[in-house]
BAFI-3210 file (N, C-alpha, C; in Angstrom, 3 decimals, decimal comma, padded with zeros to 6 digits):
// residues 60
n [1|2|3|4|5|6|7|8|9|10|11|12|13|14|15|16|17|18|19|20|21|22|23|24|25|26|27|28|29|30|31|32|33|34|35|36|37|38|39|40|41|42|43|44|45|46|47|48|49|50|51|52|53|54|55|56|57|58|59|60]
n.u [003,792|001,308|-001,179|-004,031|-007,271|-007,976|-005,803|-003,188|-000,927|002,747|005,025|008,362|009,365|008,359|004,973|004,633|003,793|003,987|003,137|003,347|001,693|-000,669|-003,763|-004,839|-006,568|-007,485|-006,252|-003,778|-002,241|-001,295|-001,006|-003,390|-003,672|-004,150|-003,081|-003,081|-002,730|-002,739|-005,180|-005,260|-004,943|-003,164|-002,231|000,138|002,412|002,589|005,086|007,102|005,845|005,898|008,447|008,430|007,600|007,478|005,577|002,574|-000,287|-003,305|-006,802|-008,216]
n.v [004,392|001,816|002,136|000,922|001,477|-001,145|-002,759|-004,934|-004,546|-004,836|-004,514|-002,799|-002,173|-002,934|-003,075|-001,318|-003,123|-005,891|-006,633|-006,646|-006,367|-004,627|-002,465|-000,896|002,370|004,727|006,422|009,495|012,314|011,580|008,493|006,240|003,446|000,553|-001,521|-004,886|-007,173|-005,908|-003,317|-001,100|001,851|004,382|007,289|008,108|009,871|010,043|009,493|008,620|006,212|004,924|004,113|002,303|-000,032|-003,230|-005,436|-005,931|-006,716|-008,216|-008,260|-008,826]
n.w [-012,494|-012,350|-010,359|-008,858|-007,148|-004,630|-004,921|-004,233|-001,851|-001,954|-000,100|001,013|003,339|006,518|008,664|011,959|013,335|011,573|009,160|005,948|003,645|001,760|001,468|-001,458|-000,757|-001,694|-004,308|-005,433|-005,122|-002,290|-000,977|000,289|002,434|003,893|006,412|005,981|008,265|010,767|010,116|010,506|009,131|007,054|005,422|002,884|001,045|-002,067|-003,318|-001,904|-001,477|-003,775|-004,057|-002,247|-002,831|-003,443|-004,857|-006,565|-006,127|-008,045|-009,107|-011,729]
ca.u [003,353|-000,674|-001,780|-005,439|-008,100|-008,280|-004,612|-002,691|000,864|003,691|005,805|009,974|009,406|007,326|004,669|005,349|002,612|004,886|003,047|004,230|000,502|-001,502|-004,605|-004,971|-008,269|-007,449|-004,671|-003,943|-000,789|-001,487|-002,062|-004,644|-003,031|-005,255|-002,939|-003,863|-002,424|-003,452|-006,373|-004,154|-005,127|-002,406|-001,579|001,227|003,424|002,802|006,627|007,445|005,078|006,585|009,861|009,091|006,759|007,764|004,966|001,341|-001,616|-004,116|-007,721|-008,660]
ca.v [003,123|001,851|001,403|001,151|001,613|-002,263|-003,421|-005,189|-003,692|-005,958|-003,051|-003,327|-002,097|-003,692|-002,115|-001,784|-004,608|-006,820|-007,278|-006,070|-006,251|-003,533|-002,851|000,514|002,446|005,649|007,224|010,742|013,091|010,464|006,655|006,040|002,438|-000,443|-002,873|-006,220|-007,644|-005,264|-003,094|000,012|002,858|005,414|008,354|008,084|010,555|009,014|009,658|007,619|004,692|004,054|004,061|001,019|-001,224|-004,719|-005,948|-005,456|-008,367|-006,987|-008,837|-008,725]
ca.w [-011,972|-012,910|-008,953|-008,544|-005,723|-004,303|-005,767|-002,699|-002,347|-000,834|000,658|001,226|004,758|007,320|009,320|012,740|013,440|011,425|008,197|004,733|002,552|002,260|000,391|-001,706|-000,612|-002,501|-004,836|-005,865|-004,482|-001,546|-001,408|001,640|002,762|004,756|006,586|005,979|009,350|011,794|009,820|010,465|007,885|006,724|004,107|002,618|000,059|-003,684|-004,044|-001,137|-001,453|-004,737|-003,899|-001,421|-003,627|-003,714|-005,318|-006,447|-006,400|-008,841|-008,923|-012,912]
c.u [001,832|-000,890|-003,002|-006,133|-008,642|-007,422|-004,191|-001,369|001,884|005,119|007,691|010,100|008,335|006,066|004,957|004,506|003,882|004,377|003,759|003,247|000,125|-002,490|-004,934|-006,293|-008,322|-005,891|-005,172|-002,149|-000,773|-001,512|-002,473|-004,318|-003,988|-004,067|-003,878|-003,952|-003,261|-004,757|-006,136|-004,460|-004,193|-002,464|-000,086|001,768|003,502|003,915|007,098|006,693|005,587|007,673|009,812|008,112|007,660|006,852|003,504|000,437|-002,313|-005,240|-008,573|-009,882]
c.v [003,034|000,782|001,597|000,883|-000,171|-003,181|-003,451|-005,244|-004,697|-004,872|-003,744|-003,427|-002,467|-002,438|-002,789|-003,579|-006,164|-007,140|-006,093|-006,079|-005,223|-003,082|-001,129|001,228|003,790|006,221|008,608|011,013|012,298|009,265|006,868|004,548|001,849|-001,589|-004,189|-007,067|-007,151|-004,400|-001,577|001,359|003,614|006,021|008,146|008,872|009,413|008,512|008,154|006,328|003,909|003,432|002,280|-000,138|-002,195|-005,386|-005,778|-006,541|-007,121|-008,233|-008,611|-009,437]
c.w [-012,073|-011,274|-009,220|-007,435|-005,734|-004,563|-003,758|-003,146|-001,259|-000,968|001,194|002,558|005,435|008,273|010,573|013,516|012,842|009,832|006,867|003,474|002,907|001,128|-000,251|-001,400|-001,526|-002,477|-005,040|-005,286|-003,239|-001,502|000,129|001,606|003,668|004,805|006,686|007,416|010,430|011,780|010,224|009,358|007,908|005,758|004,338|001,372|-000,986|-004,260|-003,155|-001,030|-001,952|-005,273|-002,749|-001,724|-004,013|-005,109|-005,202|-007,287|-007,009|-008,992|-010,669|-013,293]
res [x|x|x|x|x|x|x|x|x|x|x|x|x|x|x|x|x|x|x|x|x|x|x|x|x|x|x|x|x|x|x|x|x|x|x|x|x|x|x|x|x|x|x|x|x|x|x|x|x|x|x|x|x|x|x|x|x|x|x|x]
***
């Protein structure tokens, strides 16, 4: 999958906040996650991120 640092990810599962964007701040064996809603930061497992990608805004 071609994610990049500032790509906004529209996720299958919600956070618990309620929203479902989220903005990439860094990849690797990790993605480093920035809810959009609440402003929320997480790590998350590269395996598992990509498994619940909906959709990805990309700013070209």
């Amino acid at each position: 999958m071609d994610i990049r640092v500032g790509d906004i990810l529209t996720m299958k599962k919600p956070h618990p906040c309620g929203g479902t964007r989220f903005s990439v701040l860094r990849i690797g064996m990790d993605f480093r996650l920035h809810c959009e809603t609440c402003g929320h930061e997480m790590m998350i497992p590269r395996s598992k991120a990509e498994k619940n990608i909906r959709g990805i805004e990309r700013d070209e």
